[in-house]
C-alpha positions as CSV (number, residue, x, y, z in Angstrom):
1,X,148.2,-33.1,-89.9
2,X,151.6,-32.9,-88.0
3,X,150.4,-30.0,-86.1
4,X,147.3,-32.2,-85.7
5,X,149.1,-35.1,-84.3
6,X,151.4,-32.9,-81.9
7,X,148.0,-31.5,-80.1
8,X,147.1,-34.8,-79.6
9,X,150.0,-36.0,-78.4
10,X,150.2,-32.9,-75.4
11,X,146.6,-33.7,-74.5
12,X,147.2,-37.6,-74.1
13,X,150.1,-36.5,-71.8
14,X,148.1,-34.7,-69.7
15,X,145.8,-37.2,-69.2
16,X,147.7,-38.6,-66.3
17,X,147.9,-35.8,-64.9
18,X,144.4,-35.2,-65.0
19,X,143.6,-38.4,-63.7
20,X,146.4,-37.4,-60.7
21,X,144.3,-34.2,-59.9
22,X,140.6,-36.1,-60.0
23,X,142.0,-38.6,-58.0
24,X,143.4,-35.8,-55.6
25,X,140.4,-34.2,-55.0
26,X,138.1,-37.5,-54.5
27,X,141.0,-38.7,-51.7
28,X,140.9,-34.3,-50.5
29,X,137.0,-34.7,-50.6
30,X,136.8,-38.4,-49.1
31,X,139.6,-37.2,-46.1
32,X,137.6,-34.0,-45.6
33,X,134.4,-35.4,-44.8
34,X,136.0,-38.1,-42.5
35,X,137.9,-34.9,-40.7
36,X,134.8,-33.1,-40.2
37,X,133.2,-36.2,-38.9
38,X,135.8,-36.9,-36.5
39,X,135.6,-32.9,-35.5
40,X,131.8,-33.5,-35.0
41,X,132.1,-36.8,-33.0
42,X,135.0,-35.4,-30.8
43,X,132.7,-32.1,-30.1
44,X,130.0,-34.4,-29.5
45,X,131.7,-36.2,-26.9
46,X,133.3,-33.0,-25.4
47,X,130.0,-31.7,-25.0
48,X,128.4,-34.7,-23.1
49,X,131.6,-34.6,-20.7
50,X,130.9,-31.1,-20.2
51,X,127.2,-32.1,-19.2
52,X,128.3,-34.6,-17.0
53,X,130.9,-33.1,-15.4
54,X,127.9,-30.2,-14.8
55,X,125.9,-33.1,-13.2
56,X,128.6,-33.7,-10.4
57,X,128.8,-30.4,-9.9
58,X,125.6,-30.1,-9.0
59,X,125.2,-33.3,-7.5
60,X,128.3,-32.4,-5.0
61,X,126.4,-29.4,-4.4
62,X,123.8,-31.6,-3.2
63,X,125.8,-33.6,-0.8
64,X,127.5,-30.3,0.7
65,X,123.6,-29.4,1.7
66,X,122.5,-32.5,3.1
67,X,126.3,-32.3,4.9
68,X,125.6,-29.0,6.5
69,X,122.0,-29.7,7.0
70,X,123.1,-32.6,9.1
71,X,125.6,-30.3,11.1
72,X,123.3,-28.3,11.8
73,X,121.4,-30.6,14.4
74,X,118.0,-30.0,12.8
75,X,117.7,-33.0,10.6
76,X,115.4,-35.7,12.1
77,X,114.8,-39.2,12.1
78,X,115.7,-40.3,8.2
79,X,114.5,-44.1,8.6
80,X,111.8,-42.9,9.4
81,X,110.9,-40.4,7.6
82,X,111.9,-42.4,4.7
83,X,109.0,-45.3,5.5
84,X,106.3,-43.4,5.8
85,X,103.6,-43.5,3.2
86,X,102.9,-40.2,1.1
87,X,99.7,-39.9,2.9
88,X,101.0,-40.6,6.2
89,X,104.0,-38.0,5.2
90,X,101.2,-35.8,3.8
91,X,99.1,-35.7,7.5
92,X,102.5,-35.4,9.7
93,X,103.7,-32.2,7.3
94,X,100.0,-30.2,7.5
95,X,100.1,-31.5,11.3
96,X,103.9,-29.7,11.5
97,X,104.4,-33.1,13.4
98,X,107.2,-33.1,10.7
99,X,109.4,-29.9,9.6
100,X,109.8,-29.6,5.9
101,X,113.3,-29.0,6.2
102,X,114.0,-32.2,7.6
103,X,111.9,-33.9,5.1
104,X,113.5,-32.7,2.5
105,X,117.4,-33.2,3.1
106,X,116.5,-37.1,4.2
107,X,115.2,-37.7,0.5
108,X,117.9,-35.3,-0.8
109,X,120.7,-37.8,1.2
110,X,118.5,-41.1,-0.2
111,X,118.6,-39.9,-3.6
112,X,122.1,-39.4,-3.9
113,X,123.1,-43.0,-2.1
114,X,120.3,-44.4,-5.1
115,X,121.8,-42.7,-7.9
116,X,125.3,-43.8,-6.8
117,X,123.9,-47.7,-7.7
118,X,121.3,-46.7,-10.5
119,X,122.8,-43.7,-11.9
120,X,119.5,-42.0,-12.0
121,X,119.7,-38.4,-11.6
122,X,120.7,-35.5,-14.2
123,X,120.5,-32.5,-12.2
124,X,120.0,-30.9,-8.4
125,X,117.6,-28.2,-8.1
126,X,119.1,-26.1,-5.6
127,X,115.9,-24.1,-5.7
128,X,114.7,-26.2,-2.9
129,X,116.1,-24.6,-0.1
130,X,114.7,-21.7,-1.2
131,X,111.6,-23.0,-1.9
132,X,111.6,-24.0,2.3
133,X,112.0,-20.4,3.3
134,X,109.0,-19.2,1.1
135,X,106.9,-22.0,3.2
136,X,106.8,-20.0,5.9
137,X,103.6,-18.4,6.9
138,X,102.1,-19.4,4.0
139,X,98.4,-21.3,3.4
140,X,99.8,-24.9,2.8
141,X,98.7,-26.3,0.1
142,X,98.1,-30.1,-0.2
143,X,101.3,-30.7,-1.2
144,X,102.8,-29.0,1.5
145,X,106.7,-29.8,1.8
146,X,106.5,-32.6,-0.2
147,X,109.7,-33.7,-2.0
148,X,109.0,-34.2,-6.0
149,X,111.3,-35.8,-9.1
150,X,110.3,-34.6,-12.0
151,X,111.6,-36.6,-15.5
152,X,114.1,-34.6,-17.4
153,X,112.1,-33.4,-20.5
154,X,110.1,-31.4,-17.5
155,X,111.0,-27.9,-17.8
156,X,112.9,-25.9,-14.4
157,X,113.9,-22.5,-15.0
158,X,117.8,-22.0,-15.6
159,X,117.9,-26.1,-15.9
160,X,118.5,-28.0,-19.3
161,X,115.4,-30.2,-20.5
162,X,117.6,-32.5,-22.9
163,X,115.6,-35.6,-23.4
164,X,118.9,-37.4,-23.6
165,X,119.8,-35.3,-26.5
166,X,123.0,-33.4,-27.5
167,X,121.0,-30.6,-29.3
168,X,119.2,-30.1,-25.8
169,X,122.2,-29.5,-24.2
170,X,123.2,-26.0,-23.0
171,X,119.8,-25.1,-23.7
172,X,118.4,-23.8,-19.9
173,X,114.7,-23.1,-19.9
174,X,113.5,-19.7,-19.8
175,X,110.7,-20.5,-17.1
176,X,109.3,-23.5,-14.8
177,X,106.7,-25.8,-16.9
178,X,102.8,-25.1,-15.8
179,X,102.5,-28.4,-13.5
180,X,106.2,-27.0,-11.6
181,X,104.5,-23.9,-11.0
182,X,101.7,-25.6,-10.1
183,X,103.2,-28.1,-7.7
184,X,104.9,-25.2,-6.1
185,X,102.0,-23.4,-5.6
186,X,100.5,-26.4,-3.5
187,X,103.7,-26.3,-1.3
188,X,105.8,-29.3,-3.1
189,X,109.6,-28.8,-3.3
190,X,110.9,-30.1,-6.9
191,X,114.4,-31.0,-5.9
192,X,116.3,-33.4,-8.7
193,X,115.7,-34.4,-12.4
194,X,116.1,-38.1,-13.6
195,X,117.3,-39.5,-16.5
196,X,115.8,-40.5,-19.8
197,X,115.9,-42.6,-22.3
198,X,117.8,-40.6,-25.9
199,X,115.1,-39.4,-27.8
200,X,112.6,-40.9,-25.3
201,X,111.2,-43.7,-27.8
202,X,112.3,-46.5,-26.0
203,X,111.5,-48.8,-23.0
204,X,115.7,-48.9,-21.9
205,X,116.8,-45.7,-19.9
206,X,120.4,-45.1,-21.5
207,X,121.6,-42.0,-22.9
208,X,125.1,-40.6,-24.0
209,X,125.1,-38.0,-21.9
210,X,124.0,-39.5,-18.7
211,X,125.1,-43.3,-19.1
212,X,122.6,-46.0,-18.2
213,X,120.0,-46.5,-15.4
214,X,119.3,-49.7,-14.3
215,X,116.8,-51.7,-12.3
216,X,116.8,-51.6,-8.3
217,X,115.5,-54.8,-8.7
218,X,118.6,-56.4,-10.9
219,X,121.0,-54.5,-12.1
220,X,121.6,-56.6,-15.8
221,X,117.7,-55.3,-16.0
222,X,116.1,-51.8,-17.8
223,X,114.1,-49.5,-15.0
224,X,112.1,-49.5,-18.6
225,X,111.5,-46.3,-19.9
226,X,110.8,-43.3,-21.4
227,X,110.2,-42.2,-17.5
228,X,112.6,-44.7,-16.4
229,X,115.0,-42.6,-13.6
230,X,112.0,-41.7,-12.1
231,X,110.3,-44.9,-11.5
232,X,114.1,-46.0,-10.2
233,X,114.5,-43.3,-7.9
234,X,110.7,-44.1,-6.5
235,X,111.1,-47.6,-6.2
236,X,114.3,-47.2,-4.3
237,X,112.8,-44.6,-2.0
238,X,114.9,-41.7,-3.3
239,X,111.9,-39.9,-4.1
240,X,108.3,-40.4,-2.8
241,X,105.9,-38.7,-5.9
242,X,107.8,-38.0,-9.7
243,X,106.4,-36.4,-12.4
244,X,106.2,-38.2,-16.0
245,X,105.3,-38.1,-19.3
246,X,103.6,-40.8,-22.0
247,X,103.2,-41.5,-25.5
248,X,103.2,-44.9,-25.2
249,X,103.5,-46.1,-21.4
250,X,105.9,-44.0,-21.2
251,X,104.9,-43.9,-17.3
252,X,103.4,-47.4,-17.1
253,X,106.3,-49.5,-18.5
254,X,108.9,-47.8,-16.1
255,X,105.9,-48.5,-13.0
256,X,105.8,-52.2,-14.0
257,X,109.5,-53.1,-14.0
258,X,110.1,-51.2,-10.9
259,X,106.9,-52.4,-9.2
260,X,105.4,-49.0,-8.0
261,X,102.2,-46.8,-9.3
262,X,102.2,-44.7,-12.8
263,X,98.7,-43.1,-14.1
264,X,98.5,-41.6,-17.6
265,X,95.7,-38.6,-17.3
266,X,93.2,-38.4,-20.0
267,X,95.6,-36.4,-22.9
268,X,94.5,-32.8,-21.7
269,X,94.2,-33.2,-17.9
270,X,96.8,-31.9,-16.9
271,X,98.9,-29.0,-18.6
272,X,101.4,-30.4,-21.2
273,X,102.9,-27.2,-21.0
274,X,106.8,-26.7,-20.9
275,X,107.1,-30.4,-21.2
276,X,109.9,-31.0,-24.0
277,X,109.3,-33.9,-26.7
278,X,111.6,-35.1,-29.1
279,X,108.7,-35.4,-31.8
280,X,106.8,-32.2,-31.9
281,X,103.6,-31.8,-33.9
282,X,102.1,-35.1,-33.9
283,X,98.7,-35.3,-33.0
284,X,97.3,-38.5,-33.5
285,X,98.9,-40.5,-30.6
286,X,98.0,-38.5,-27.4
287,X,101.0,-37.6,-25.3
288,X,100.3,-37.3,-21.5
289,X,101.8,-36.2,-18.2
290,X,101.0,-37.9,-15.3
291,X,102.3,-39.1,-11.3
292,X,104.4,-42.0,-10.2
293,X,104.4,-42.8,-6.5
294,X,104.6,-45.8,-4.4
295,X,100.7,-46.4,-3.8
296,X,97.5,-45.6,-5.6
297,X,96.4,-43.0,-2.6
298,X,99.8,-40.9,-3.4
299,X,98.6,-41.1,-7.1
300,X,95.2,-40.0,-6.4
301,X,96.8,-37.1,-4.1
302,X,98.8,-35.6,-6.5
303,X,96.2,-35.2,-9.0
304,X,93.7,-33.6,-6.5
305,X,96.6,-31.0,-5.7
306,X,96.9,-30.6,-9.2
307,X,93.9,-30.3,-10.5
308,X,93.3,-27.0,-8.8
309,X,92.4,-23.4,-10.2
310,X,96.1,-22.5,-10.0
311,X,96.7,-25.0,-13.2
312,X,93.0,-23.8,-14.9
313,X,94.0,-20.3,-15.4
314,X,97.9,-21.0,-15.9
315,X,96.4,-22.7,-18.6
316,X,92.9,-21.7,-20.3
317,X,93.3,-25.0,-22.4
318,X,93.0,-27.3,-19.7
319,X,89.2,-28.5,-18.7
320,X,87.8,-26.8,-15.3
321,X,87.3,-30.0,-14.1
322,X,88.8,-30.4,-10.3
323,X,89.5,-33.7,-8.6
324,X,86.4,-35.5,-8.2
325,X,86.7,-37.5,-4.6
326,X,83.4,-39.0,-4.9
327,X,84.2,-40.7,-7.7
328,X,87.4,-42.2,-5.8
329,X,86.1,-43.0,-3.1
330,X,83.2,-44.8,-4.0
331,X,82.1,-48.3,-2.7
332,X,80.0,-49.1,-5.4
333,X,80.5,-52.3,-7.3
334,X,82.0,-52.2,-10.7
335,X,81.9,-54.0,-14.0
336,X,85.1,-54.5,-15.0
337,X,85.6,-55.6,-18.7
338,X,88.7,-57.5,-19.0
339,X,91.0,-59.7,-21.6
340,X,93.7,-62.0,-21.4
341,X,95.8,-61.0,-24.5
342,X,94.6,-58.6,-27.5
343,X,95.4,-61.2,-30.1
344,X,98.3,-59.2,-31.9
345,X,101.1,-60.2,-29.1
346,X,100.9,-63.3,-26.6
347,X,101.5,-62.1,-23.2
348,X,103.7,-65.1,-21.1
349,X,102.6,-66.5,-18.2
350,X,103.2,-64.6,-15.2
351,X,101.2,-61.7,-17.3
352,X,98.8,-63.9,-17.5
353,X,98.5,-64.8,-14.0
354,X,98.9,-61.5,-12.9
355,X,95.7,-60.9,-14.8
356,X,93.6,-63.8,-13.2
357,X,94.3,-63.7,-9.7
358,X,93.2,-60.2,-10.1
359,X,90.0,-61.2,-11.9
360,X,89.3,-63.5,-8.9
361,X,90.0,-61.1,-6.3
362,X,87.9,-58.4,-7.8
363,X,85.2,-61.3,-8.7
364,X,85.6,-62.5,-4.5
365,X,85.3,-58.6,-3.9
366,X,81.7,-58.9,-5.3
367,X,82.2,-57.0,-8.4
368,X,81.0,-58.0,-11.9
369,X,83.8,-59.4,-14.4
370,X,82.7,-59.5,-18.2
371,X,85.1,-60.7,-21.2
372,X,85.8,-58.1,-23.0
373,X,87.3,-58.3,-26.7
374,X,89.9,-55.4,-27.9
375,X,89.0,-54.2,-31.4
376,X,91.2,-55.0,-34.0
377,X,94.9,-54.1,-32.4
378,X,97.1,-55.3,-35.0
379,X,94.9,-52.7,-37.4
380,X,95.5,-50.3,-34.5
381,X,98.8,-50.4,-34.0
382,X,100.2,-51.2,-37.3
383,X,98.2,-48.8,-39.7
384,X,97.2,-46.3,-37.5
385,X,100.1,-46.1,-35.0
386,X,102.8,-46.9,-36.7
387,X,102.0,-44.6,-39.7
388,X,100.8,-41.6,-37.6
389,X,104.1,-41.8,-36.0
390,X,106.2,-42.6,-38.7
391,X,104.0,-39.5,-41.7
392,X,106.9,-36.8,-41.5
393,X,109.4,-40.4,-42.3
394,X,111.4,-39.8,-39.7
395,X,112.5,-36.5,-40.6
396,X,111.8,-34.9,-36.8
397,X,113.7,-37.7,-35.5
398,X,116.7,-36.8,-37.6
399,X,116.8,-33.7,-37.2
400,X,117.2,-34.1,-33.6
401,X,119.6,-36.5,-34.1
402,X,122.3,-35.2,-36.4
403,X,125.8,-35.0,-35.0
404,X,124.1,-36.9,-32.2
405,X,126.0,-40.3,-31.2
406,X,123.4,-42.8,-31.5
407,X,122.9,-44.7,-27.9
408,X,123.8,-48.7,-28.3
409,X,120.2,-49.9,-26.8
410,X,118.9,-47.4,-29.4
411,X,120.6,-49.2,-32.6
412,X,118.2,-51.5,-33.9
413,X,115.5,-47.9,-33.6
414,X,117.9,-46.2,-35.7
415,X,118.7,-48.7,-38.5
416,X,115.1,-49.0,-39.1
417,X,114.4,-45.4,-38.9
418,X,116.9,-44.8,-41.5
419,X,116.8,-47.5,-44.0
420,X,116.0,-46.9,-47.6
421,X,112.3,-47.1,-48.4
422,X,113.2,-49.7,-50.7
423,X,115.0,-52.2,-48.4
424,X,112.0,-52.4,-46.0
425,X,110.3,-53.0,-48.9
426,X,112.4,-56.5,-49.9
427,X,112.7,-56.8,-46.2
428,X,108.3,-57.0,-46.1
429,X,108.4,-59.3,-49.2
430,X,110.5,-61.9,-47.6
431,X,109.1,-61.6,-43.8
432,X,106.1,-62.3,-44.8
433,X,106.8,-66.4,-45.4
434,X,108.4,-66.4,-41.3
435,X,106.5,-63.4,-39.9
436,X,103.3,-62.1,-41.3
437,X,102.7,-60.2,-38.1
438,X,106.6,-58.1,-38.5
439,X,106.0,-58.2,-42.4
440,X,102.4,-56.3,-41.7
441,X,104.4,-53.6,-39.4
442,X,107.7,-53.1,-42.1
443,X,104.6,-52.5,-44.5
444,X,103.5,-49.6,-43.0
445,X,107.0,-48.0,-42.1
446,X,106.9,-48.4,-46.1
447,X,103.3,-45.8,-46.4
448,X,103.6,-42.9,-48.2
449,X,103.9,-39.8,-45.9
450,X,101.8,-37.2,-47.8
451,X,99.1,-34.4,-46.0
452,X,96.6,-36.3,-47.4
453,X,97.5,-39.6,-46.3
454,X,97.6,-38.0,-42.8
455,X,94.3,-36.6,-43.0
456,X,92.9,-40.0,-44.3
457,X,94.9,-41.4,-40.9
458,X,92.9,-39.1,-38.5
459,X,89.8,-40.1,-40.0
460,X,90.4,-43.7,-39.5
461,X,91.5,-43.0,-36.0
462,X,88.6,-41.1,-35.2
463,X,86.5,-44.0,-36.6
464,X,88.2,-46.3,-34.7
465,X,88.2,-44.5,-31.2
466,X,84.2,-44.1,-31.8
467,X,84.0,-47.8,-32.4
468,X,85.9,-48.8,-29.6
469,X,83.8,-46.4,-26.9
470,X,80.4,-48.0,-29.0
471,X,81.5,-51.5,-28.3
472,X,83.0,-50.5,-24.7
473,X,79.4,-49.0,-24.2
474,X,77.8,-51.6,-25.4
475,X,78.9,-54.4,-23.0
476,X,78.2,-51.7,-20.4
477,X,81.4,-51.4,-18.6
478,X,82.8,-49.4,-15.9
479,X,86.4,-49.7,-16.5
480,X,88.4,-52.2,-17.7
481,X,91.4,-54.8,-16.6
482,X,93.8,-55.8,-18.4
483,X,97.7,-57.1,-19.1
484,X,101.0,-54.8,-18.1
485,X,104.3,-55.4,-20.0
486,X,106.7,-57.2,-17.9
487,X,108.4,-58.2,-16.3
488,X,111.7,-56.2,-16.8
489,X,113.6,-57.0,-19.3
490,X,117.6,-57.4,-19.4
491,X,119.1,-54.5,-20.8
492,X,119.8,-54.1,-24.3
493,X,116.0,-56.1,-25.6
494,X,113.5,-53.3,-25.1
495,X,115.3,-51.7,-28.9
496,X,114.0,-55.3,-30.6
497,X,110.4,-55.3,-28.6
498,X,109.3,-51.8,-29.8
499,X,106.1,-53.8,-31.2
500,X,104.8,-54.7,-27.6
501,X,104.1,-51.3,-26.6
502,X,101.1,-52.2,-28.3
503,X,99.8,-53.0,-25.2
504,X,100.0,-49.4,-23.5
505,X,99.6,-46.8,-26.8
506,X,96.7,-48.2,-27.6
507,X,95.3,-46.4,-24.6
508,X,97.3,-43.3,-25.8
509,X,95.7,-43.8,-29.3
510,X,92.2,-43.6,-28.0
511,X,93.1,-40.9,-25.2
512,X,91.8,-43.3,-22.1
513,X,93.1,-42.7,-18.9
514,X,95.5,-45.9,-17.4
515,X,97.3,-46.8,-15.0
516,X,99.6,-49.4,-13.8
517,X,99.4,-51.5,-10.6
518,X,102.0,-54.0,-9.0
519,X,100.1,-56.9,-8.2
520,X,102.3,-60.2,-7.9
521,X,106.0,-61.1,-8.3
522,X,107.3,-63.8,-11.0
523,X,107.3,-67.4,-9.2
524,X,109.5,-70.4,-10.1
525,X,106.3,-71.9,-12.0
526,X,105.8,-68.7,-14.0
527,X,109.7,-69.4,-15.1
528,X,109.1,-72.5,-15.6
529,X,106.1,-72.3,-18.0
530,X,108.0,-69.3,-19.9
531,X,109.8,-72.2,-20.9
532,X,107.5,-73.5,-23.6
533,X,106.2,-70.1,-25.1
534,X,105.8,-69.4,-27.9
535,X,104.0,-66.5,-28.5
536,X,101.8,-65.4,-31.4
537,X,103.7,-67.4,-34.0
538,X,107.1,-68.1,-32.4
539,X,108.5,-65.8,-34.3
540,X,112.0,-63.2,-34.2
541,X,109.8,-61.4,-31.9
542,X,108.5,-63.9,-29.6
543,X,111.6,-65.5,-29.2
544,X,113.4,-62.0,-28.5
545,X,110.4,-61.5,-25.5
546,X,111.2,-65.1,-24.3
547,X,115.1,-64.7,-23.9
548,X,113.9,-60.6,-22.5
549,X,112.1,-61.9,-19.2
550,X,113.5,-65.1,-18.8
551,X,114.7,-65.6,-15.1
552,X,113.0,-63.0,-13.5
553,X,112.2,-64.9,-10.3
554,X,110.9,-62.7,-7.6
555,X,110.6,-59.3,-9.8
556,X,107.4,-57.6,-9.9
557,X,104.5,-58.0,-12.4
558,X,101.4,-55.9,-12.5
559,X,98.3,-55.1,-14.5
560,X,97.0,-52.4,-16.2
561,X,93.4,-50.2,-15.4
562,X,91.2,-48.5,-17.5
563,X,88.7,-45.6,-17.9
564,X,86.9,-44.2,-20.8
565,X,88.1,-40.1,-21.6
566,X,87.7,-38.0,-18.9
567,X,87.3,-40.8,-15.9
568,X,90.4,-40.4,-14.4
569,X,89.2,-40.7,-11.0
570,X,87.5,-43.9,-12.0
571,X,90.4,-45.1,-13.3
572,X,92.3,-44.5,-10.2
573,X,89.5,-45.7,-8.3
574,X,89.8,-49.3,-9.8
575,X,93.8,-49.3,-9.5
576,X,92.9,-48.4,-5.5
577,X,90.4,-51.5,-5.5
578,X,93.1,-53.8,-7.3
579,X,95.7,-52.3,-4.6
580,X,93.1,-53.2,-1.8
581,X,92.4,-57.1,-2.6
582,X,96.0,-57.4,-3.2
583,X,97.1,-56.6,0.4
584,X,94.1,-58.1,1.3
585,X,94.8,-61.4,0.0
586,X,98.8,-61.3,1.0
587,X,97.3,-60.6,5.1
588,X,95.1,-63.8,5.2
């Protein structure tokens, strides 16, 4: 017993001890994951000063060319060069009533004066110059020394692709994407990138890497995004024709709040090829590439030069089907079906407007204007969407994102993204008594991701893209007219509004080509009426989009046009009709 009592008496005395060491290692552990987070951040952020400080090198580069250019006595009349229209620039280049060379440098010097008040750019493609030399005594193609942005997530040899992404940095692609080669082919000069949205989910255009783009129209305001340096760049007459991409109006949303052109192709169109996305693999919401330019005809231009057998056999996947003119060019009366709102988000009134002067104009223009009902978009975008999107849980996403610094218009994305199953549960429950319409979306970020809930998914969505064509057949239509997201909003609201890009992915959903058009700008009664919206139900989300495009006096507002799969010249051939009453009615 005494030896008994003596072993328990060393044990209790180690005790402390014990607890010492425990409590050692949880502080060790605890101090070691907080060191290796600050090693990550602070490698993070050495990385993205690296990539800017890349950017200025090239961008220097860039001014040293336009510098010498200029010494050089060659360069030409910039104003006005700089005003005319793609097609007019388009005639004076085959005509050589314009040298290339000239051309070129006056958009390179424009684009570098824009970016110093946008912050647009990412990267100088010195290429260029080159590209001018190999002109020479060459069949010009119909983009014959035409200057071309192309969005950041578009692959350019020995250039990084890093959709506003750290793991993207340092990461130069091994060869120009299809629709560069392409463009190249037909004479166009690529000659800067632009910047992106991180990840390229959002309608802001700010990044950690690059910094934030904003609006030539008012600077407090998002270019919108995910193709959001481009459209800046464009609408500031940096660049006359830029290359985008869309999942979502990706293209369309940047075209609105800049107030220029943007036309998403039917899906497979044009080559997605070498076009980088931050969620590979998902199939159900059709991505897109596609033009931004100043008019419809610069649109319609680009897509006949690309829509050549140079991008058929580049890529086999890609339908034969060249630019059909005749289509475009058509006189023929249309009916257009149209709608107002699609009954899952309230558009405000300069939407609105925007929607019925056009109506009338088309109406006056003596085509035929039929109501047309959208099927079901709340089911659309909230169980087919919004689970298609969301069926790996976010697992692509964050991938992508780890040891990433998350972007500040990104935040409220993020938080969603990666909050526990079980909170957006309790969140559903108890937004269902103030917002039925949020409740009904937090519900479906709660579905189960499984292989067979996805399969289940694409059989709905095919079921509902055959209903939709049946009922769009059935009131006979041509194309279809309807609302555009806008105006801009003030930085920092596009993160709380992800829901109205309801309004564009439907269109990705049921692969239909669409484009935006500016039509109008927002009027002192538009501002005032904004005053007493309420929305769908006046609820977080309403009242977010109120305070978003309140006083936006005198910034543009457009509308969005339509095809069926496949129509893409039909499409553009409506946005050309909608472009012509416009300026018609703005002359008389």
């Amino acid at each position: 017993m005494p030896d008994m009592i003596r072993w328990l008496g060393t044990e209790l005395a180690l005790l402390p001890k014990l607890y010492q060491a425990v409590a050692g290692l949880i502080c060790g552990t605890v101090v070691l994951f907080k060191l290796r987070g600050w090693l990550e951040r602070r490698s993070c952020v050495a990385e993205q000063e690296k990539a800017r400080a890349n950017r200025e090198k090239a961008l220097s580069a860039m001014e040293r060319a336009v510098l010498a250019f200029k010494e050089s006595g060659r360069s030409g009349d910039t104003e006005s060069i700089l005003s005319l229209s793609l097609l007019e620039l388009h005639k004076q280049l085959q005509e050589d009533s314009l040298p290339p060379d000239a051309v070129l440098h006056a958009y390179m010097e424009k684009a570098l004066e824009v970016h110093q008040q946008l912050n647009c750019l990412t990267d100088f493609l010195p290429d260029c110059q080159a590209q001018l030399q190999n002109l020479h005594g060459k069949k010009k193609g119909l983009l014959y020394g035409i200057p071309v942005s192309i969005k950041d997530n578009v692959n350019y040899k020995g250039h990084d692709s890093t959709c506003g992404l750290r793991m993207f940095l340092k990461q130069p692609a091994m060869k120009d994407s299809i629709l560069v080669q392409v463009l190249k082919k037909q004479g166009a000069i690529p000659f800067v990138k632009t910047n992106v949205p991180q990840s390229m989910l959002s309608y802001e255009c700010s990044n950690p890497i690059f910094g934030q783009t904003v609006n030539p129209h008012d600077n407090m305001r998002t270019p919108g995004g995910s193709s959001g340096g481009e459209a800046a760049l464009i609408s500031a007459g940096g660049s006359i024709l830029g290359i985008g991409s869309d999942i979502g109006g990706s293209i369309r949303v940047p075209a609105v709040f800049c107030g220029i052109c943007g036309f998403k192709p039917t899906g497979k169109r044009l080559s997605p090829q070498g076009f980088r996305s931050s969620i590979p693999g998902q199939k159900a919401v059709t991505a897109a590439v596609g033009p931004l330019a100043r008019d419809v005809d610069g649109l319609a231009l680009c897509m006949k030069a690309l829509l050549c057998e140079d991008m058929f056999q580049l890529d086999p996947t890609v339908p034969p089907l060249p630019f059909n003119n005749e289509v475009f060019t058509s006189t023929k009366r249309l009916r257009i079906g149209y709608y107002e709102s699609d009954g899952f988000w309230i558009p405000n009134a300069s939407m609105k407007r925007a929607l019925l002067e056009t109506k009338q104009l088309l109406e006056e223009a003596g085509h035929t204007l039929v109501p047309f009902t959208p099927l079901r978009t709340e089911y659309a975008f909230c169980e087919l969407i919004f689970q298609a999107l969301g069926a790996d849980e976010g697992v692509t996403l964050k991938r992508r994102l780890k040891g990433d610094i998350f972007d500040p218009t990104l935040i409220d994305l993020f938080v969603i993204q990666n909050m526990p199953k079980f909170l957006k549960k309790v969140l559903c429950f108890f937004l269902k008594y103030f917002s039925p319409r949020i409740a009904g979306c937090f519900k479906n970020l709660c579905a189960k991701g499984s292989v067979d809930e996805m399969w289940k998914k694409h059989v709905e969505i095919e079921a509902y893209c055959a209903e939709y064509i049946s009922m769009w057949k059935s009131a006979n239509l041509d194309v279809l007219l309807c609302p555009a997201v806008g105006p801009a909003f003030t930085s920092g609201y596009a993160g709380k509004l992800t829901a109205l890009a309801c309004y564009q992915m439907i269109f990705n959903l049921l692969d239909f080509p669409a484009g935006a058009v500016p039509v109008s700008t927002v009027t002192e009664k538009d501002e005032e009426e904004l005053k007493g919206y309420v929305g769908h139900s006046n609820d977080l989300w309403d009242r977010t989009f109120k305070e978003a495009v309140s006083g936006t006096v005198g910034l543009p507002i457009a509308v969005q046009c339509v095809a069926l799969p496949w129509q893409d010249e039909l499409c553009l051939r409506l946005m050309r009709e909608v472009e012509r009453v416009r300026e018609k009615k703005r002359t008389i």
